[in-house]
C-alpha positions in Angstrom: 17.4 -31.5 9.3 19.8 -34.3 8.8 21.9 -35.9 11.3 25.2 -35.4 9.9 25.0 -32.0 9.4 23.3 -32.0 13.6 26.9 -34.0 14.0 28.9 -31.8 12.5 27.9 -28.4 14.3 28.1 -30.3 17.8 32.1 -31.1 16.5 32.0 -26.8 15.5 30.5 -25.2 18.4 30.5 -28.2 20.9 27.8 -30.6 22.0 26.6 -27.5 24.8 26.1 -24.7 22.4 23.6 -26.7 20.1 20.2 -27.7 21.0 17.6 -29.7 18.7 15.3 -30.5 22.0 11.6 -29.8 21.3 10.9 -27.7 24.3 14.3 -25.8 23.5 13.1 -25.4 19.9 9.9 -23.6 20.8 11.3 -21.0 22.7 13.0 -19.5 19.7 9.8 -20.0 18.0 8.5 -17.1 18.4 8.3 -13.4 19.4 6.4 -10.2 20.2 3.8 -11.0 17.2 2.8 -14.2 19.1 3.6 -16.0 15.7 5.2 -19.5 16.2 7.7 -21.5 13.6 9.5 -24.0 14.6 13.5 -23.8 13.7 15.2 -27.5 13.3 18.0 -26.3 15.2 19.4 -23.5 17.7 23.1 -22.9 17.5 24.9 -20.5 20.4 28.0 -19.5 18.9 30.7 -17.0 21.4 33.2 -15.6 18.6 33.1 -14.2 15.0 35.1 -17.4 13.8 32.4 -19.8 15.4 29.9 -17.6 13.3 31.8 -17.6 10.3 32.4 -21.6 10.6 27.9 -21.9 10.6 27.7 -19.6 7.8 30.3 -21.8 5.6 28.1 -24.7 7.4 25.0 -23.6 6.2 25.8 -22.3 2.5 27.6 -25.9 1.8 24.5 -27.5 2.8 22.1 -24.3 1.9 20.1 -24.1 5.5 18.7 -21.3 6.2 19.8 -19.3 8.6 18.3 -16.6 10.8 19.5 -14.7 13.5 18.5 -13.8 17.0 18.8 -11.6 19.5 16.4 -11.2 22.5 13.4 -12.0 19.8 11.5 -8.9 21.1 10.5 -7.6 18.1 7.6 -6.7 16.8 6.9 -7.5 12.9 8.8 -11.2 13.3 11.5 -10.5 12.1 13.7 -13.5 14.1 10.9 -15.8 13.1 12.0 -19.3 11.7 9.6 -18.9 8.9 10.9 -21.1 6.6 12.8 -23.9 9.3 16.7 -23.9 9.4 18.6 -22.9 11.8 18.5 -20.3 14.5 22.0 -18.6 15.5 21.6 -16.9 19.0 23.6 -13.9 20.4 22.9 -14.2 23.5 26.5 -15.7 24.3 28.0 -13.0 22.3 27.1 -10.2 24.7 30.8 -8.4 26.0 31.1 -4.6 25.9 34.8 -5.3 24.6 36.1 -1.3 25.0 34.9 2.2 25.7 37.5 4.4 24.0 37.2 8.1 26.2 39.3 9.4 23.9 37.3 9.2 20.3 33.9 8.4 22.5 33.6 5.2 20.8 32.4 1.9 22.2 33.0 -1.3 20.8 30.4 -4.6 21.6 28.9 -8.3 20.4 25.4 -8.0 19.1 23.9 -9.8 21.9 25.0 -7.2 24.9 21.6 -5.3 26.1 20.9 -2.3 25.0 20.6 -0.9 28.6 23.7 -2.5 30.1 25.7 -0.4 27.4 23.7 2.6 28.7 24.7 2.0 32.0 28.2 1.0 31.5 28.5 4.5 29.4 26.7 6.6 32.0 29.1 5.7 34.8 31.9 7.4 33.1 30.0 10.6 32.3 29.1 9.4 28.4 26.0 8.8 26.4 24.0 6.6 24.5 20.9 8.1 23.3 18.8 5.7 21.6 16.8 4.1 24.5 13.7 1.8 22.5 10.9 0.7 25.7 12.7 -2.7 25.0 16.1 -1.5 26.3 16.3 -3.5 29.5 16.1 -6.6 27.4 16.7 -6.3 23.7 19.9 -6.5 22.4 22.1 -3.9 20.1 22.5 -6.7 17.6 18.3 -6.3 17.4 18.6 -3.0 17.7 21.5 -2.2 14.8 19.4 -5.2 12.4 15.7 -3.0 13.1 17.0 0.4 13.4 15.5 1.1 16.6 14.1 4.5 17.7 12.7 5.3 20.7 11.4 8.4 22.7 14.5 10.9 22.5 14.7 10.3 18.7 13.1 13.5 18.2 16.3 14.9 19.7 19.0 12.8 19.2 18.0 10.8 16.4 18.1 6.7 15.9 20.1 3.7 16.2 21.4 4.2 12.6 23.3 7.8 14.2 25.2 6.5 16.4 27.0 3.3 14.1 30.0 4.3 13.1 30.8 0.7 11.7 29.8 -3.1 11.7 31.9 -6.3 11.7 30.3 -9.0 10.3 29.5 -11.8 8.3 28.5 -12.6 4.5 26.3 -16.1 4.1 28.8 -17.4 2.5 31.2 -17.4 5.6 33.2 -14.6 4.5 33.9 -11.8 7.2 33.5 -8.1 6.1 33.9 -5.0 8.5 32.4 -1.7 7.3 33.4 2.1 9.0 36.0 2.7 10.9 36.7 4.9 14.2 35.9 8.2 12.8 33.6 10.8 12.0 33.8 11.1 8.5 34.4 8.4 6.1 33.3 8.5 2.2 35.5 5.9 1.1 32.8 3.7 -1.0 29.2 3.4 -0.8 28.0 3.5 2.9 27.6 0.1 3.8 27.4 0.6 7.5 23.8 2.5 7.0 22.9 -0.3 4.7 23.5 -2.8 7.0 21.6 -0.8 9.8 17.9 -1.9 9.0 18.3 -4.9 7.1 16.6 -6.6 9.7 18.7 -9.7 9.1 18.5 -10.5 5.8 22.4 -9.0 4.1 24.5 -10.3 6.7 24.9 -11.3 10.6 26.4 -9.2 12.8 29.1 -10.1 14.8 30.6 -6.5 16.4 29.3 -3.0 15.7 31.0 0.1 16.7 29.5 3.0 18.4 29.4 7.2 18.5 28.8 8.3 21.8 28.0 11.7 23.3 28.8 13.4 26.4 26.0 13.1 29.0 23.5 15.8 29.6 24.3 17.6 32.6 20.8 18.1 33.5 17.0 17.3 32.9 13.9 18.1 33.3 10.2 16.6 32.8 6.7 17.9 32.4 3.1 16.9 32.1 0.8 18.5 30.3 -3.1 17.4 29.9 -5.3 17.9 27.0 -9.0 17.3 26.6 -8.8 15.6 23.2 -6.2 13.6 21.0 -6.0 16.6 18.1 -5.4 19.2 21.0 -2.5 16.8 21.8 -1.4 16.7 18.6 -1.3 20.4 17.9 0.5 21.3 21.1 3.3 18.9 19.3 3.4 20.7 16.1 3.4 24.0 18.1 6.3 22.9 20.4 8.5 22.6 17.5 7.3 25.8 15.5 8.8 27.1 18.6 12.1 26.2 17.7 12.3 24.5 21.4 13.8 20.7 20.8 13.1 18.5 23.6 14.5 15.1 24.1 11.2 13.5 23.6 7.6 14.6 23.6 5.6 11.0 24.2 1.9 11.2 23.4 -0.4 8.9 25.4 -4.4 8.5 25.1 -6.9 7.8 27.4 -7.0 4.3 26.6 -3.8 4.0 27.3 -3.8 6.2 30.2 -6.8 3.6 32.0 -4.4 0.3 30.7 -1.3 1.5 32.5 -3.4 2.7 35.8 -5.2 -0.9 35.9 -2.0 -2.8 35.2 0.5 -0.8 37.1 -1.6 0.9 39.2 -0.1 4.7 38.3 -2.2 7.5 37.6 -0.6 9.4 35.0 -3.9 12.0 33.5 -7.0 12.3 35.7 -9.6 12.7 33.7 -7.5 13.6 30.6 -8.0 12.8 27.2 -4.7 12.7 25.9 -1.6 13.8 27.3 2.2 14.7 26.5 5.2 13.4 28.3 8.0 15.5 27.6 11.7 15.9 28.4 14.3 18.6 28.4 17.9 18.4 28.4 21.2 20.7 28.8 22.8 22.9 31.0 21.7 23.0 34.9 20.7 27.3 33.9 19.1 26.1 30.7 16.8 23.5 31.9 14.6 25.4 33.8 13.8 27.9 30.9 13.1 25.1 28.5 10.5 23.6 30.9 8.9 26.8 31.2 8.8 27.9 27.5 7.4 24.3 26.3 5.3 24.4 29.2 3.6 28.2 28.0 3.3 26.5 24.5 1.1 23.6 25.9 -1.0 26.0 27.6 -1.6 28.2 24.9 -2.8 25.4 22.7 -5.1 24.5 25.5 -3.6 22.0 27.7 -2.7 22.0 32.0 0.7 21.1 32.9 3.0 20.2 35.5 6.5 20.1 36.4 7.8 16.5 37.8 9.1 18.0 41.1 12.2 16.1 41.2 14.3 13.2 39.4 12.3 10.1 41.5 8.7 11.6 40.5 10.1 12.3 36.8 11.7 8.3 37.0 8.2 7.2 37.9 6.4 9.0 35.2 9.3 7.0 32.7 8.2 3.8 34.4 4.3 3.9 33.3 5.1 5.1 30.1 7.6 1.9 29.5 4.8 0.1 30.9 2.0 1.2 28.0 3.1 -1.8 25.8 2.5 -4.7 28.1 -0.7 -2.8 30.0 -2.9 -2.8 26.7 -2.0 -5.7 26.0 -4.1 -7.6 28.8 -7.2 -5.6 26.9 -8.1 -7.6 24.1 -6.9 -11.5 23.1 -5.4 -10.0 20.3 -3.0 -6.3 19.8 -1.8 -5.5 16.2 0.8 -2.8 17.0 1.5 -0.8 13.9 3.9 2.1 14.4 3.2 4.8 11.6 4.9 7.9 11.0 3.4 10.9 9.9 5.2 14.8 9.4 4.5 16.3 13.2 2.3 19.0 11.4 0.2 16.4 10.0 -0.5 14.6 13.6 -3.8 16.4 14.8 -5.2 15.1 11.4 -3.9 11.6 12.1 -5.5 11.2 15.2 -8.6 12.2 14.7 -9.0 10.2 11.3 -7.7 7.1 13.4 -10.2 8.2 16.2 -12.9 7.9 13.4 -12.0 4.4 12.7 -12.8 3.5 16.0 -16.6 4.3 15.8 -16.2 2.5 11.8 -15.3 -0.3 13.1 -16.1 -1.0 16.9 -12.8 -1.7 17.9 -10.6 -0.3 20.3 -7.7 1.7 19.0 -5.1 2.8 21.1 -3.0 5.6 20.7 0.9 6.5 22.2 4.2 6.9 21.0 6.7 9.1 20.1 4.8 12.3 19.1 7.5 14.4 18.8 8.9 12.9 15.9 5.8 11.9 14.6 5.5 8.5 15.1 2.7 6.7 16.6 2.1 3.5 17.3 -1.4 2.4 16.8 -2.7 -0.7 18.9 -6.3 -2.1 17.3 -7.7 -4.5 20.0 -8.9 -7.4 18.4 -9.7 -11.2 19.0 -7.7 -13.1 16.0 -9.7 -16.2 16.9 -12.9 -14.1 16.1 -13.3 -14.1 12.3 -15.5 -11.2 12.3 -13.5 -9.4 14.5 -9.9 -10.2 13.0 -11.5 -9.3 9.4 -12.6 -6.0 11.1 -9.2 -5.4 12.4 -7.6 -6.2 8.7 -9.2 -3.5 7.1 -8.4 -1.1 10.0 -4.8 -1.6 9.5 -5.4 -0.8 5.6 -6.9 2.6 6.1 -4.4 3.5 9.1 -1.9 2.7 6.9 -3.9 4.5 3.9 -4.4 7.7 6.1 -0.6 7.5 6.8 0.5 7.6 3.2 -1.9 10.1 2.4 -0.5 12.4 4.6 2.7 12.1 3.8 4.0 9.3 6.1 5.5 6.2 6.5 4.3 2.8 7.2 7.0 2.0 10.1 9.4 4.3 12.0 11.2 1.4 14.1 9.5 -2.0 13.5 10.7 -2.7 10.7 9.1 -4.8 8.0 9.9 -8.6 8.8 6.7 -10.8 7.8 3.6 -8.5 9.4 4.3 -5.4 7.0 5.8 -7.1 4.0 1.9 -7.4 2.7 1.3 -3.7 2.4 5.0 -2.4 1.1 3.3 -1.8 -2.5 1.3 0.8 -1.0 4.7 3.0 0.0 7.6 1.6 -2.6 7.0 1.5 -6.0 7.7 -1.7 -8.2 11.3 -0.4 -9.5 12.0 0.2 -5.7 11.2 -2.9 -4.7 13.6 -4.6 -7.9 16.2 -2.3 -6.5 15.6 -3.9 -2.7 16.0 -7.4 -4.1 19.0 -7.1 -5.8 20.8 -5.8 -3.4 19.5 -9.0 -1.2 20.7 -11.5 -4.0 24.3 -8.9 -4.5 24.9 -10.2 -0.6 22.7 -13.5 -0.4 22.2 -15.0 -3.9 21.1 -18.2 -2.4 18.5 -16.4 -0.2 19.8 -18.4 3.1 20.1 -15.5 5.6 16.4 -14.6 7.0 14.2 -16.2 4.4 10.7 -15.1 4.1 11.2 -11.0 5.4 10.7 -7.9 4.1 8.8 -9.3 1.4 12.2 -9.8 -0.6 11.8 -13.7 -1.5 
């Protein structure tokens, strides 16, 4: 990158909020793919107008630009694929109002996606969406992937709860989509466009959310199954009993021997798979929803147990949040691929994926967020291992084959980025995917925000 233009964002955003230092340079290099590019800059702006003065920056001089925010994602979707510059929200991260009135909340993109939780909580209001990532990632990541999580099954995504989006176009021009209200059909909906473009239509500078009053009480259970398809048919039957949890988490034994190594809890005996599920609602209520769920999971073969109180309940929360990072130390090398199949359809899933195990001699691992069907399927590889890493690449192709088949998805909360955007033809048709790219040249005809993702170049 050339000097002047180095010159001339130290004179924009000050000498302090611009790095071009190699060691600086590599920490943005990456993510949770372990893929490295290196940007040729890293710019920390604090306002919208600092934003909108690097956009104008970058489109005079046509740099690409791609932005950040805790770089915890999981398809590389903040990578620096093709150079250019960085733009971090990391100094953009006030909660700038909670309105108790219209249960609204108004932040930056770089504010973490627990902090808002906690801020909401004290004053009796809720955020829902709660991703494993939520004591580091930021909303910004959140709003750009559409992030899920384990009460999705319940209360939906990120995408539910934006009521509108502040932000900026690559040229430098500042747009702000939604308003402070329920209903708004003024237009095509740009706020759920926005939501999901991991990057690539424009950055995000505030976003406005919907919040909910908080659950007056909860409850958790366990419940034990001797195989994955028992697991996933006790799912299917929960919700044919029109009982709606807040989540239903499946976890396999694999899984279950990962997080008792790593963190040391014991979560399923001798299980095979087991369910982690949550209830919600009124202190009277609570109680009856464990125990219907709980006859349900029984019925389709499983043992269960009642957490006995919030701090055993908290504890069973910890090790699941702790399944990502505990497999990980398994195998040099985890692709995490997070499918989604219709919940009917998850006994067959699993056991097909179980299959491909003994195909291919390769660990797969098993958990997610059953009760909305989605799964995220970890094959434990070596990519250093050419044998191995060839192995794993044609595993990915039938999970992602036995997916579609069923009626599925290729990713529920991922997103696309650069790890999927090989395989889209096997979901969206050719017409789709002209559709896709002009709607990316509509907002970025010089293709300078978030080169190189969602296979849109």
């Amino acid at each position: 990158m050339k000097g002047k233009l180095i010159k001339r964002l130290e004179k924009l955003l000050g000498e302090e909020n611009i790095t071009t230092r190699p060691e600086d340079l590599l920490c943005y290099s990456f993510d949770a793919t372990r893929e490295e590019f290196i940007p040729d800059v890293v710019v920390f702006p604090s306002t919208p107008e600092e934003v909108v003065k690097i956009m104008e920056l970058a489109w005079e001089e046509e740099v690409p630009v791609i932005p950040r925010g805790a770089g915890s994602g999981f398809t590389g979707g903040s990578l620096p694929v093709k150079g250019g510059m960085v733009v971090s929200t990391e100094k953009m991260n006030r909660i700038l109002e909670i309105d108790e009135r219209n249960l609204t909340a108004l932040v930056e993109p770089g504010v973490v996606t627990g902090e808002l939780q906690q801020t909401v909580e004290a004053l009796g209001l809720f955020y829902p969406p709660d991703p494993a990532s939520l004591t580091f990632s930021t909303l910004g990541g959140n709003v750009a992937e559409n992030a899920g999580g384990p009460r999705a099954v319940k209360y939906g995504v990120t995408r539910d709860y934006v009521l509108g989006i502040e932000a900026v176009l690559p040229g430098g021009e500042k747009i702000t989509t939604g308003r402070k209200v329920v209903k708004d059909v003024v237009g095509y909906d740009l706020t759920r466009l926005l939501v999901g473009s991991e990057g690539t239509l424009a950055f995000f500078t505030r976003i406005l959310w919907r919040l909910l009053p908080y659950p007056p009480a909860t409850g958790t259970l366990l419940a034990l199954f001797s195989s994955r398809e028992q697991a996933g048919e006790a799912v299917a039957a929960i919700i044919h009993s029109r009982v709606l949890p807040t989540a239903i988490e499946f976890v396999d034994r694999g899984a279950l021997d990962a997080v008792k190594k790593y963190a040391g809890v014991e979560m399923g005996n001798q299980a095979q798979a087991l369910l982690l599920i949550e209830v919600d609602g009124e202190e009277e209520l609570v109680p009856r929803l464990l125990e219907k769920v709980a006859e349900v999971c029984q019925q389709t073969g499983g043992t269960t147990r009642v957490a006995k109180d919030q701090a055993e309940a908290q504890e069973l929360w910890l090790a699941r949040r702790a399944i990502s990072p505990a497999i990980a130390q398994i195998a040099p090398t985890k692709i995490n691929e997070d499918i989604v199949v219709p919940r009917s359809e998850l006994p067959r899933a699993l056991a097909r994926i179980e299959a491909l195990e003994e195909k291919y001699g390769l660990p797969i691992i098993c958990f997610g967020h059953a009760g909305d069907g989605n799964i995220h399927v970890n094959i434990m590889t070596d990519k250093k291992d050419p044998e191995k890493w060839a192995k794993a690449q044609k595993a990915v192709r039938e999970v992602f084959a036995i997916t579609l088949e069923l009626g599925g998805t290729l990713s529920g909360e991922h997103g696309v980025g650069i790890t999927k955007a090989p395989y889209l033809s096997m979901e969206l048709s050719p017409r789709v995917m002209e559709l896709l790219k002009g709607i990316k040249r509509a907002f970025d005809p010089k293709n300078l925000l978030n080169p190189g993702k969602m296979g849109l170049d």
